[in-house]
C-alpha positions in Angstrom: -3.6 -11.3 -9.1 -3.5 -15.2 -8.0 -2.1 -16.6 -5.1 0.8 -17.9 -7.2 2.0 -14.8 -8.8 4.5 -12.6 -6.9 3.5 -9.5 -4.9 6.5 -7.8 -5.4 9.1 -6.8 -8.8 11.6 -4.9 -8.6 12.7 -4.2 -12.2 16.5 -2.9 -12.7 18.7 -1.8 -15.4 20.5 0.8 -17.0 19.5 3.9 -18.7 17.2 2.9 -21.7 17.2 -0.7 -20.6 13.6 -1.1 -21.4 12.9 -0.9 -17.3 9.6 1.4 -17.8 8.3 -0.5 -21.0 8.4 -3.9 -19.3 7.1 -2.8 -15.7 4.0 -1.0 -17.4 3.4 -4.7 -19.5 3.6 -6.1 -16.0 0.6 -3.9 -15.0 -1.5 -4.2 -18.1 -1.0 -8.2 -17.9 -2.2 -7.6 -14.4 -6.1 -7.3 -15.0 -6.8 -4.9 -12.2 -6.3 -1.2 -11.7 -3.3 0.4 -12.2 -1.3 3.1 -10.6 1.5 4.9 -11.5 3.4 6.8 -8.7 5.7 9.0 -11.6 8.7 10.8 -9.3 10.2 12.8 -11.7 10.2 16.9 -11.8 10.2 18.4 -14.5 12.9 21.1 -13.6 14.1 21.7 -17.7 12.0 21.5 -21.2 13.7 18.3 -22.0 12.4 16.7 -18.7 8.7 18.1 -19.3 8.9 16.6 -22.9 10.0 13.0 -21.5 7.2 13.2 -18.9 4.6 14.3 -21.3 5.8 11.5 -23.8 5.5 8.8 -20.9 2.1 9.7 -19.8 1.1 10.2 -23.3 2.3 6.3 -24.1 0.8 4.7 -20.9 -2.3 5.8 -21.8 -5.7 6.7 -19.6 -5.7 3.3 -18.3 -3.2 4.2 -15.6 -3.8 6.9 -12.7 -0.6 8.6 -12.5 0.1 10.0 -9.2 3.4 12.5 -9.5 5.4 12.2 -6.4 9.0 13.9 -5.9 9.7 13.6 -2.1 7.2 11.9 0.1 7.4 8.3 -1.5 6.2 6.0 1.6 3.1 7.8 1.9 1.8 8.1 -1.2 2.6 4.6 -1.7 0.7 3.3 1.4 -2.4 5.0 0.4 -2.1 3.7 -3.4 -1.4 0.3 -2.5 -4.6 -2.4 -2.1 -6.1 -5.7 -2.9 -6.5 -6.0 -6.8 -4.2 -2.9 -7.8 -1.2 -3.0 -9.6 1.3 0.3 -7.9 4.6 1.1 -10.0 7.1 3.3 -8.8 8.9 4.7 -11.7 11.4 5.8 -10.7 13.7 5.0 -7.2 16.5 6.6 -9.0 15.4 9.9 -9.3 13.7 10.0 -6.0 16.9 9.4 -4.4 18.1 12.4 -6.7 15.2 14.4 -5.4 15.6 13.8 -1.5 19.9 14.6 -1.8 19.3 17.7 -3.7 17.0 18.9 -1.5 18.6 17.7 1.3 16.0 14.8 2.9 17.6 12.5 5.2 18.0 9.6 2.6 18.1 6.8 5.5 14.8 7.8 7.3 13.3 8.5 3.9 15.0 4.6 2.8 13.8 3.3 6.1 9.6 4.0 5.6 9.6 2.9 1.8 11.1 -0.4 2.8 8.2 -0.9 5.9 5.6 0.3 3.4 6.9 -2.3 0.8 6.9 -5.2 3.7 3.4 -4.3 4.7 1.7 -3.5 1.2 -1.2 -5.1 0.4 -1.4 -4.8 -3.6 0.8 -5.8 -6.4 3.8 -4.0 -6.4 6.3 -2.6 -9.1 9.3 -0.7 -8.5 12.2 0.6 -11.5 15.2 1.4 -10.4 18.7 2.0 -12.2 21.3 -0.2 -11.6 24.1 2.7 -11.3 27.4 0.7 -9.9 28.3 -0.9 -13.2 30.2 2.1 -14.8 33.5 3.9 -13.7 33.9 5.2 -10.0 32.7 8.5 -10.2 35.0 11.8 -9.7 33.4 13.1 -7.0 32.2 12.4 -3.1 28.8 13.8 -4.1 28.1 11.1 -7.3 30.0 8.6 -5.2 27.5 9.1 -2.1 24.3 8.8 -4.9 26.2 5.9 -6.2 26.6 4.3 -2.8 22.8 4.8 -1.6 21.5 3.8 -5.0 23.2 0.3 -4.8 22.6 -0.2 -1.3 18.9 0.5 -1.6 18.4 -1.3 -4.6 20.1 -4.3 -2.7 17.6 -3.4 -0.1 14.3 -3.7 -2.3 15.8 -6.7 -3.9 15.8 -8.5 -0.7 12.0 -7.9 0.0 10.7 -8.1 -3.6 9.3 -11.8 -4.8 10.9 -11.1 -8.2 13.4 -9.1 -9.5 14.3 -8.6 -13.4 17.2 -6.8 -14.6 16.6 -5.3 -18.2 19.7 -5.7 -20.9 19.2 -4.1 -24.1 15.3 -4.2 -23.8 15.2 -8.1 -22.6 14.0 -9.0 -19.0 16.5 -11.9 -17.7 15.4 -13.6 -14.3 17.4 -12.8 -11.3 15.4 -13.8 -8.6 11.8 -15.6 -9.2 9.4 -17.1 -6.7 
């Protein structure tokens, strides 16, 4: 990646936004290897189907690395000099720590370090969550909370952030 180009995207939206599609163009335009750090579980046969479709679309280009839980440290160790790293997705490995019951702020606390000190290109999808109705309960409202709040978070360290809107990237912070 040149000089000029960002480090850093973090790439938001809501549920089938186009958020994956457009991160994984980032990393083909990108020229150099790419990872793919994939945190879903698949805990149901719908779940396995939608990871087996994903991989199955991205192709053997990408080395996907499946990663529920320990986030920052895969990360660190995927993360050089001519690689392209996406994260897909933030959201449900917030989901993964709370229902397993991490401590979300330590966990929060080494992604954001590892992102600051990275030394490849960086992608990370994440769901912008707030924009709906106030959800009925303390335990969607917490998720809620630490969703926005992180994705504020990784907004503030990324080089570029794109929200997706009905499968169209629009600029919200560029270099």
């Amino acid at each position: 990646m040149s000089a000029s180009r960002p480090r850093s995207t973090l790439v938001l939206g809501g549920a089938r936004s186009g958020k994956s599609r457009h991160a994984e163009a980032l990393g083909r335009a990108h020229g150099g290897d790419m990872i793919y750090i994939a945190t879903g579980e698949a805990r149901d046969g719908e779940m396995a189907e939608r990871i087996a479709r994903h991989r199955a679309a991205r192709g053997p280009a990408w080395t996907t690395i499946e990663e529920p839980l320990e986030l920052a440290a895969v990360l660190e160790r995927a993360a050089r000099p001519q690689r392209f790293v996406l994260v897909d997705c933030i959201t449900l490995w917030i989901s993964n720590l709370m229902a397993r019951g991490c401590p979300v702020g330590a966990a929060v606390d080494g992604l954001c370090r590892v992102i600051a000190a990275a030394s490849g290109d960086l992608c990370l999808v994440s769901n912008e969550v707030g924009l709906g109705i106030v959800p009925d309960n303390a335990l969607a409202r917490r998720f809620r909370d630490l969703q926005g709040n992180l994705n504020q978070r990784l907004a503030e360290q990324a080089a570029r952030v794109v929200m997706m809107v009905a499968g169209l990237p629009v600029a919200v912070k560029s270099p």
